[in-house]
C-alpha positions in Angstrom: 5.7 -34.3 -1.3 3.3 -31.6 -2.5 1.1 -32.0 0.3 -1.7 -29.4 -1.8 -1.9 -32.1 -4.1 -3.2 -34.2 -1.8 -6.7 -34.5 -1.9 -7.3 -34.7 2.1 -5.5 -31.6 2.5 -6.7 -28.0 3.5 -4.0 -25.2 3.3 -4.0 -21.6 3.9 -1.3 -19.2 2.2 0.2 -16.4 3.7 0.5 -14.7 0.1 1.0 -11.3 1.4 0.1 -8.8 4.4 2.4 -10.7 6.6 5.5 -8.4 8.5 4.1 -5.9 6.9 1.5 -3.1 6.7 -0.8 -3.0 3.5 -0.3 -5.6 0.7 -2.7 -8.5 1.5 -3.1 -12.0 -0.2 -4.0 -14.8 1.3 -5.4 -18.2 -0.4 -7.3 -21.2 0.8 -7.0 -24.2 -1.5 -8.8 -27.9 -0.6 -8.4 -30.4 -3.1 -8.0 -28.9 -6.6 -9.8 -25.4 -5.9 -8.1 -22.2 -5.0 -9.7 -19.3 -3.7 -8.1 -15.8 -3.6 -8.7 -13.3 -0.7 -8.3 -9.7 -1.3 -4.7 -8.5 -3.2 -3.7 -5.0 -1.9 -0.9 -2.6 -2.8 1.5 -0.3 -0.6 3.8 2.0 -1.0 7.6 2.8 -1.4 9.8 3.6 1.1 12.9 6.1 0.1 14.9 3.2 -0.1 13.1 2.4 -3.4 14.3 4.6 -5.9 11.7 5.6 -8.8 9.3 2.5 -7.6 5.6 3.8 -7.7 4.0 0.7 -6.2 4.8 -2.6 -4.4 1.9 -5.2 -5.2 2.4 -9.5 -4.3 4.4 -11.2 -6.4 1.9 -13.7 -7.7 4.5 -16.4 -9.6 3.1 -19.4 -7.2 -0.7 -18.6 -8.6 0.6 -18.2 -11.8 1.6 -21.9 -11.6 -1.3 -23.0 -10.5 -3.9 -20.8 -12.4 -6.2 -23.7 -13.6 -7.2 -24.4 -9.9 -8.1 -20.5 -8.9 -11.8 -20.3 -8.8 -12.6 -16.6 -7.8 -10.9 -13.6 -5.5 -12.6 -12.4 -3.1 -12.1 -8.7 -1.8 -13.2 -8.5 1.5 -13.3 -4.1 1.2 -12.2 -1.7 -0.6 -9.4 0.1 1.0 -6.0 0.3 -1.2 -4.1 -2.3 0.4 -6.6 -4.5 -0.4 -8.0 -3.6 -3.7 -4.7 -1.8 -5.4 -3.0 -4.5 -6.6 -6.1 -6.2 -8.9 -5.3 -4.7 -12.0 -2.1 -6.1 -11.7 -3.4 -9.5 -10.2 -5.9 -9.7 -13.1 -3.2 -9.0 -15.9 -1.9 -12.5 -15.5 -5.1 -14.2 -13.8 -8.3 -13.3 -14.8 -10.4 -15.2 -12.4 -14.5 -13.9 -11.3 -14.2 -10.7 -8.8 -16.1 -11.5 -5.9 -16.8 -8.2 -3.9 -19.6 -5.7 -2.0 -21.7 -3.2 -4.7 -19.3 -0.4 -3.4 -16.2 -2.0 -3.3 -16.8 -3.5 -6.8 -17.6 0.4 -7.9 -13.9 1.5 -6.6 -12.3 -1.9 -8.3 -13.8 -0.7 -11.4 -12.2 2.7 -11.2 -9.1 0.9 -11.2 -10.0 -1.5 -14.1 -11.3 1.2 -16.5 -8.3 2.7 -15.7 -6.2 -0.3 -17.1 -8.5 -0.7 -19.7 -9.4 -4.3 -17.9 -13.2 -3.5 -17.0 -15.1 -5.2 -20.2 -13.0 -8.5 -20.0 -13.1 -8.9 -16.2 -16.2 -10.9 -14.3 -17.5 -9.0 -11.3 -20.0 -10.4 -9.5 -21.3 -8.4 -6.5 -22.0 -10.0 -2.9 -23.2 -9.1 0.6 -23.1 -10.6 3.7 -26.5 -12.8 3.4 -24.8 -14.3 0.0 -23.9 -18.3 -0.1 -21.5 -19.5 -3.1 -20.0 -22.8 -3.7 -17.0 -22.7 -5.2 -15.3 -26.0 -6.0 -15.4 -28.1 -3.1 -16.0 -24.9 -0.8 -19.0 -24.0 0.6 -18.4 -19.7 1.0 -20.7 -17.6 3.1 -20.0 -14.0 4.8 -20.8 -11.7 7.7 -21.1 -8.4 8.1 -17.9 -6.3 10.0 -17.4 -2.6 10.6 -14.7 -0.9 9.2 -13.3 2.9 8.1 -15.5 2.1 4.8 -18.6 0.8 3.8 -20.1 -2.6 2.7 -16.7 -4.4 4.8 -17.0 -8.7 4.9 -15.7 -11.6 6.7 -15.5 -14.6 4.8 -16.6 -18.2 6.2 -15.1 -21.3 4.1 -17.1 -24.0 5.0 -15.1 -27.6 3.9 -15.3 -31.2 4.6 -11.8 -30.1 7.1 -14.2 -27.9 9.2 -15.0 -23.9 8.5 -12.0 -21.3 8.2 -12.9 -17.7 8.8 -11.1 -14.8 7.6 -12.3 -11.6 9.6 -11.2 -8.9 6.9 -10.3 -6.1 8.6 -13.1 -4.8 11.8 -13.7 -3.1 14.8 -16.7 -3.3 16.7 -17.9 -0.1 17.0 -21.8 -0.1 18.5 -22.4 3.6 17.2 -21.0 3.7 14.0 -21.6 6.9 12.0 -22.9 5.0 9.0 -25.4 3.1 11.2 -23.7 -0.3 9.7 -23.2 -2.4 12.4 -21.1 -5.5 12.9 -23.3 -8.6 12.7 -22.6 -10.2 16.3 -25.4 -12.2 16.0 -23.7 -14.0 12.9 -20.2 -14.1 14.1 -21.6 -16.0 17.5 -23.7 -18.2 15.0 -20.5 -18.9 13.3 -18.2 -19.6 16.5 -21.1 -22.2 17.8 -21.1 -24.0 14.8 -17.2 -24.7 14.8 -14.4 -22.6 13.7 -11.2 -24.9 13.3 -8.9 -21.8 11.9 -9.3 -18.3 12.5 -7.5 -15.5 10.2 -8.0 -12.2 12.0 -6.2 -8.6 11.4 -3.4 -7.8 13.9 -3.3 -3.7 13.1 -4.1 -2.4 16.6 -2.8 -5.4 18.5 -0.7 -2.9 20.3 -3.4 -0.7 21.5 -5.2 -1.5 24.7 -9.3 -0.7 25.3 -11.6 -1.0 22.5 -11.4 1.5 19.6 -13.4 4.4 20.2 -16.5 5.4 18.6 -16.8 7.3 15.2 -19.8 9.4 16.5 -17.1 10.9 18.2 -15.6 12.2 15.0 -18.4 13.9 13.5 -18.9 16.2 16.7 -15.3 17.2 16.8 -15.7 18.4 13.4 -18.7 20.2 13.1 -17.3 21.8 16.6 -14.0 23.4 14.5 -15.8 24.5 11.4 -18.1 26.4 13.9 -15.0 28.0 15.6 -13.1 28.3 12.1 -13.0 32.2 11.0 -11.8 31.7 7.2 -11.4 28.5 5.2 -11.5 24.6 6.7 -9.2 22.7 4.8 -10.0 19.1 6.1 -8.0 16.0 4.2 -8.6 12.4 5.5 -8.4 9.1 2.9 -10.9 9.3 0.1 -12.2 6.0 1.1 -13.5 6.7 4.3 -16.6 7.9 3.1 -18.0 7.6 6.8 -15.8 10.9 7.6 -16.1 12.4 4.2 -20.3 12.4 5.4 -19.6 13.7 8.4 -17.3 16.8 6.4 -20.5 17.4 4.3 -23.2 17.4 7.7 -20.6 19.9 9.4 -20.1 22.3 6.2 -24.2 22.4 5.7 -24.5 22.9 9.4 -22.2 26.0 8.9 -23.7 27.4 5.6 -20.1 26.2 3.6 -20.0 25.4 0.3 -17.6 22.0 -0.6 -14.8 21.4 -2.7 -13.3 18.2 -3.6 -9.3 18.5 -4.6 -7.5 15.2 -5.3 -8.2 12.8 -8.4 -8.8 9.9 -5.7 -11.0 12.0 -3.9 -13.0 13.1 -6.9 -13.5 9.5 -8.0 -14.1 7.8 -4.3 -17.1 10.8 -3.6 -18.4 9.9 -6.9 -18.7 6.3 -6.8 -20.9 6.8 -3.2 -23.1 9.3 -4.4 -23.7 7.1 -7.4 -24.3 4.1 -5.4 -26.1 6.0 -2.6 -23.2 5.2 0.1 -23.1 9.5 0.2 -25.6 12.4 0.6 -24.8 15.6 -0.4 -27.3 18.3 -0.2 -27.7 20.0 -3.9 -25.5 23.0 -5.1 -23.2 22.1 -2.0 -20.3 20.7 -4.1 -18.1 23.2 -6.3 -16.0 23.6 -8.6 -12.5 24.1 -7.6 -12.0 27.3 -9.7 -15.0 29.2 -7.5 -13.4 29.3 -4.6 -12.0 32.4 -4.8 -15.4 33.4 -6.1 -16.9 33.0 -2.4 -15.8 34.7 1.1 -13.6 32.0 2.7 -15.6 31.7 5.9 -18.3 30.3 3.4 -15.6 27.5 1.9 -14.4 24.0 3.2 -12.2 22.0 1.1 -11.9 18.1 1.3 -8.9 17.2 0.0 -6.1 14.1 0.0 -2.9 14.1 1.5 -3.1 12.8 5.3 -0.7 10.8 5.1 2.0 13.4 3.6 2.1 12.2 -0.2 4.7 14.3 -2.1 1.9 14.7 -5.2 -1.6 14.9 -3.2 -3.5 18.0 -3.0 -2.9 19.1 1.1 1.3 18.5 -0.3 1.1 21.0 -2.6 -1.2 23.4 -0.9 1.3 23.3 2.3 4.5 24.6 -0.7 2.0 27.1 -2.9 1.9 24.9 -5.7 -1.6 24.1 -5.9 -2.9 26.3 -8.9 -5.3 28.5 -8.4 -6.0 27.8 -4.5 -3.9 29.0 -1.9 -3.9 28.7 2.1 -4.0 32.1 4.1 -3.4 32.8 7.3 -5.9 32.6 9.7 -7.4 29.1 7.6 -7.9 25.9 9.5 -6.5 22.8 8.3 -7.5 19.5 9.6 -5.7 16.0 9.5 -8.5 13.9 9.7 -6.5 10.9 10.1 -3.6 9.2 11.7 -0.4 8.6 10.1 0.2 4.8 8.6 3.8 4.2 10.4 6.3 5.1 8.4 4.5 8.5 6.8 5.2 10.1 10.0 8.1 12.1 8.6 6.2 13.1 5.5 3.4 14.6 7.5 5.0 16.3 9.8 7.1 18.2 7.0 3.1 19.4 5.6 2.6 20.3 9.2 5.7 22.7 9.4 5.2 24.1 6.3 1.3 25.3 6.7 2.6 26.4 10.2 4.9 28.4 8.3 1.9 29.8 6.0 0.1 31.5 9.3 -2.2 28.4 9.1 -4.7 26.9 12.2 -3.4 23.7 12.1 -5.3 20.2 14.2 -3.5 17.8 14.0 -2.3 14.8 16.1 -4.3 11.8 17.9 -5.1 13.9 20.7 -7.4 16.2 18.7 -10.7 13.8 18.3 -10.6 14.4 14.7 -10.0 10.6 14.1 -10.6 7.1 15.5 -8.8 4.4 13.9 -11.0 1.5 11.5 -9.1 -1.3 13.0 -10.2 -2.9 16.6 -8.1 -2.3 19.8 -7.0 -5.2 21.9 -10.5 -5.8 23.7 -12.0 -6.0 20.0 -9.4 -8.6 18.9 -10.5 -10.8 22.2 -13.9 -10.4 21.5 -13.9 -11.9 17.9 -11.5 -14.6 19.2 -14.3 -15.2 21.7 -17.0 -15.2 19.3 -15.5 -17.8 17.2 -13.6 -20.0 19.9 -11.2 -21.3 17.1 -9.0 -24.4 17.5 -6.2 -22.7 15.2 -5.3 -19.1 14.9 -3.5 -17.3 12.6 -2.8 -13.9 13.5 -2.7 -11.8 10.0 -2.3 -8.0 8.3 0.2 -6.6 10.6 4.2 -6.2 11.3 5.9 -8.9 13.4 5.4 -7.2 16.9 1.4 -6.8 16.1 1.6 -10.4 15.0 3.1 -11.5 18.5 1.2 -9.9 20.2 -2.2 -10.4 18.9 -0.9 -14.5 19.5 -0.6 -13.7 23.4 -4.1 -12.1 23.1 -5.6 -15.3 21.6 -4.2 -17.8 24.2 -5.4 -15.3 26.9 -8.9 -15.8 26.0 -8.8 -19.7 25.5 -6.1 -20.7 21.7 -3.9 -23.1 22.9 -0.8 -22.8 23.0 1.0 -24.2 20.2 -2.4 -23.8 18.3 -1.7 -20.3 16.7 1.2 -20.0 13.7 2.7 -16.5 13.8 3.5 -16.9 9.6 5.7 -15.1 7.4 4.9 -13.9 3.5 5.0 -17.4 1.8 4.4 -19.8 4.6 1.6 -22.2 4.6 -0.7 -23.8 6.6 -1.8 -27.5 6.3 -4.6 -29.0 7.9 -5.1 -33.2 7.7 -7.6 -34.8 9.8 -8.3 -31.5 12.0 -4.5 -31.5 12.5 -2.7 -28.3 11.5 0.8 -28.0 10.8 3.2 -25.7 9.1 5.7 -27.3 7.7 6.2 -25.7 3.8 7.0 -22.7 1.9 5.9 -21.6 -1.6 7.3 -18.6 -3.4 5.9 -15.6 -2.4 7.4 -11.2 -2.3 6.9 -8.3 -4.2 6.5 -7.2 -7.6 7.5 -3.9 -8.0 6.0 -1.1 -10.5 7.7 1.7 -12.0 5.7 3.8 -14.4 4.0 1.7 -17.1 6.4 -1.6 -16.3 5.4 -4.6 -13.7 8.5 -6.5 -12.5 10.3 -5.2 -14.7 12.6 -3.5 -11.9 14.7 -5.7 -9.7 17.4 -5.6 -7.0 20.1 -5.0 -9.8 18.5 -1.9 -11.4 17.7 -0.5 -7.5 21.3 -0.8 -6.4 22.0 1.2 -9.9 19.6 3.9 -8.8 20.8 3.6 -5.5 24.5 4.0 -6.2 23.1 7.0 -8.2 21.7 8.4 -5.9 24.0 8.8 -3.2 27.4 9.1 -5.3 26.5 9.9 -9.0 27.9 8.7 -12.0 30.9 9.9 -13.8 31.4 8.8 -17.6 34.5 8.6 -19.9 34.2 8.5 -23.7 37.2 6.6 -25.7 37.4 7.5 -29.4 39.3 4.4 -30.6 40.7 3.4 -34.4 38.8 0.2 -35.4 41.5 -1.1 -37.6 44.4 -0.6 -34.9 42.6 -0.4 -31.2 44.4 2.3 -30.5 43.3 5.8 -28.9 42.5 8.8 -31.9 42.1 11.2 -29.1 42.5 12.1 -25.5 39.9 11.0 -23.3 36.7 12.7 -22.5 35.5 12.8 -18.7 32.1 13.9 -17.6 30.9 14.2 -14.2 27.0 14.1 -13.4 26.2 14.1 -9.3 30.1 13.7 -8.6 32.0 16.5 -8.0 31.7 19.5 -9.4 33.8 20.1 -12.5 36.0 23.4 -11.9 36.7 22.9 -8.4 37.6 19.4 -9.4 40.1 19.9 -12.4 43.4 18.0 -11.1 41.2 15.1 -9.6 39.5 14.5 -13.3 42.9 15.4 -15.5 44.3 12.8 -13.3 41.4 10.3 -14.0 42.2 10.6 -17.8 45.8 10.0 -17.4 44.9 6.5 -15.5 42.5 5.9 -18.1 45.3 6.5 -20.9 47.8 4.6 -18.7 45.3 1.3 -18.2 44.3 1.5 -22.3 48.6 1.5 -22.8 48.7 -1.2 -20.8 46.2 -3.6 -22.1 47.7 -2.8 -25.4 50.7 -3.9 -24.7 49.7 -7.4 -23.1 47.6 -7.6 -26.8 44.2 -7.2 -24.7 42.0 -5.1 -27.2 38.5 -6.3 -26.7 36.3 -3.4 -26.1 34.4 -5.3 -22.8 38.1 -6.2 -21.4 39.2 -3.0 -21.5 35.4 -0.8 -19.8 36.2 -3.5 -17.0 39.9 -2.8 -16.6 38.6 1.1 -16.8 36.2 0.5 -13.9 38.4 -1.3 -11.3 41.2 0.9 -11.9 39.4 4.2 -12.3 37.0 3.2 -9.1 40.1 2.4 -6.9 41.4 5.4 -7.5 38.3 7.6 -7.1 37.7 5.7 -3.8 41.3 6.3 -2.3 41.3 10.1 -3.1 37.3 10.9 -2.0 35.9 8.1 -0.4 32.9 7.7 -2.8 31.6 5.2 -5.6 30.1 6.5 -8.2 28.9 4.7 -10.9 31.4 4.9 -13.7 30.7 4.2 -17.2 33.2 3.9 -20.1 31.7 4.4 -23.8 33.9 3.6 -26.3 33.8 5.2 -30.0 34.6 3.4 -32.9 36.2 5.4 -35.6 
């Protein structure tokens, strides 16, 4: 039985965000209404050839479009905002969000040409909406980024909270406090199920302050002798304002390089989240127009991107603005796991350049947006749930952030560690997880969505690794028989004149296999590429121990 269909049910989807860092979906549906929250993107490893993007695979929403009533988008950080072009495409459903993460999704819709068809409606956390049977109200949370929500459902099951993601951080840089007041309101009022973010379950203490930041960096512009090259995510707007108080402080002019961070400063100046002083900002091309101990630079790239601005700066392929020795370049910002690799290749190379590098946690030039172990227990204590579901994290943060919750009062047996696709059903206060609805990722390469699955990787893989070698046939349409000898070429294979005897003996195999399907009166074209490829790639295998993709073409004549 379809227990969402039944009308005394409450369930929670684990969409995406689950095992994983960056991607996040999650749904709530009671009786006929779905509501979305958040759909994020993240990025390719190098096992995934030529993919750009990874955003949910959205096939179960899809099927049950008529009952979506709105997505919510709790902030406006990439893995929870990148995938809503994508998510709108097949489901356009009212944008619920804050006025500055509604002015970074429409960056993203003009960009898809989506903005004029798409209903945003903008929110803060003193807004009430009822949607369906759901009664929807919000809090205030502190975060890496401004105008950050948690979400309250209130239903006839009892209230589920979703915490977005949060740190409480009692001097925040941006003076934007977490609501405490509201979140103790909310936990004496009845929470049955709490969703909370796992990121830092790992990390003991409480997340340090972001005052701390701004101080470290106004400290090493002050000792900097040339150029500060400073690159953190163009969404943290709280450090980008603490790059523009140090560079004033210090009588430096500002420029912006990076497409993301052009477009992120913009949106806060515009909607006042931002204050620059006037004729700080310039132009990229005038930086060699000033002495460099009157320049900073802001750029992208923490988090080693091959393409973003600090990359290609760090290899001299940035036109028209080089790094000297002697310049100071600062990561304002950890590394995501799995980027560690990319960043410390930048590191190396601006080493390499005769670069001042700062770089690593030690250096007080960041403090992470997402709360420490002592944070975690104090928004399970706020909200004394019944249920827990620990969410936006990899398995271990996930575990971990389960044995937090029962240390502070979550029964055990009352939290549900969930994978991508699981759900959550709650009848008559009673939660259970018991079903599974499709749920996984949707891959984007270039203009196409979904278009590229696990066939077409294992191509590019195979490609990759062993290259491809391809024979053209020129074969007599009347009479199947060969006109000429055959034709081998060799792309990412071996090398062609220090391979000579391995290749003239490929064609011989090829001309013996054709002879012999002749014989036994086999002439279809497909029967005889197959017979090519198991014969050819046996042979290639037992002589060099590789398999490369081989491709026969035959040529009618």
């Amino acid at each position: 039985m379809d227990l969402a269909s039944n009308k005394k049910i409450l369930s929670i989807f684990a969409l995406g965000g689950l095992f994983e860092i960056g991607k996040n979906m999650y749904a709530i549906q009671y009786e006929n209404d779905i509501v979305v929250i958040d759909c994020g993107n993240k990025f390719p490893d190098e096992s995934l050839l030529g993919i750009d993007l990874i955003v949910p695979d959205v096939s179960y929403l899809v099927e049950n479009k008529d009952k979506i009533r709105a997505l919510i988008v709790t902030h406006g950080h990439e893995d929870h905002i990148g995938g809503v072009p994508y998510f709108l495409k097949k489901l356009n459903v009212p944008v619920y969000a804050t006025r500055f993460t509604l002015g970074l999704i429409e960056l993203k819709l003009t960009e898809h040409k989506l903005l004029r068809e798409t209903e945003l409606v903008e929110i803060n956390s003193s807004s009430k909406l009822l949607l369906g049977n759901m009664d929807v109200s919000f809090f205030k949370v502190n975060h890496s980024i401004p105008d950050c929500l948690g979400i309250v459902f209130n239903t006839p099951e009892g209230n589920i909270v979703h915490t977005g993601d949060f740190k409480f951080d009692l001097t925040p840089a941006n003076d934007e406090h977490s609501d405490i007041h509201r979140m103790a309101e909310i936990g004496n009022q009845g929470v049955l199920l709490l969703l909370s973010e796992s990121t830092n379950a790992e990390r003991p203490g409480a997340t340090p302050s972001e005052q701390m930041v701004g101080d470290h960096v106004e400290e090493a512009f002050r000792k900097a002798t040339r150029k500060v090259i400073l690159s953190t995510f163009a969404s943290n707007i709280n450090r980008v304002q603490q790059v523009v108080d140090a560079a004033h402080k210090t009588n430096r002019k500002l420029a912006l390089l990076g497409r993301s961070m052009v477009n992120v400063v913009d949106v806060a100046m515009e909607r006042g989240y931002l204050h620059v002083p006037d004729n700080m900002l310039i132009d990229q091309k005038q930086i060699n127009d000033l002495p460099p101990e009157q320049v900073a630079i802001l750029c992208t790239g923490s988090q080693g991107e091959p393409m973003a601005a600090l990359s290609r700066l760090s290899t001299g392929n940035f036109r028209g603005v080089e790094i000297l020795p002697e310049d100071t370049v600062i990561f304002a910002a950890g590394p995501i796991p799995g980027n560690e690799r990319n960043v410390t290749r930048i590191v190396d190379n601006l080493f390499l350049l005769g670069a001042k590098v700062i770089y690593g946690s030690g250096k007080g030039m960041h403090v992470s947006g997402h709360g420490y172990q002592e944070d975690l227990k104090l928004m399970l204590t706020l909200m004394k749930p019944k249920y827990f579901i620990p969410i936006h994290g990899e398995y271990r943060m996930l575990h971990l952030h389960k044995q937090l919750a029962e240390s502070v009062g979550v029964e055990e047996g009352n939290t549900f560690v969930l994978n991508n696709g699981d759900v959550v059903d709650i009848e008559e206060k009673v939660a259970r997880q018991t079903r599974k609805v499709h749920a996984g990722n949707t891959y984007v390469d270039g203009i196409g969505v979904g278009e590229v699955g696990e066939i077409v990787l294992r191509d590019r893989k195979q490609l990759s690794e062993d290259g491809m070698l391809v024979t053209i046939l020129t074969m007599s349409k009347n009479d199947k028989k060969m006109i000429s000898q055959p034709d081998t070429i060799s792309r990412g294979f071996v090398y062609v004149r220090n391979s000579e005897e391995l290749l003239r003996e490929i064609d011989r195999l090829i001309l013996k296999t054709v002879n012999d399907l002749q014989k036994a009166n086999k002439n279809q074209w497909n029967e005889i590429k197959q017979n090519i490829k198991r014969s050819v790639g046996q042979y290639i295998f037992a002589e060099t121990k590789k398999k490369p993709m081989i491709l026969p073409i035959i040529i009618e004549v």
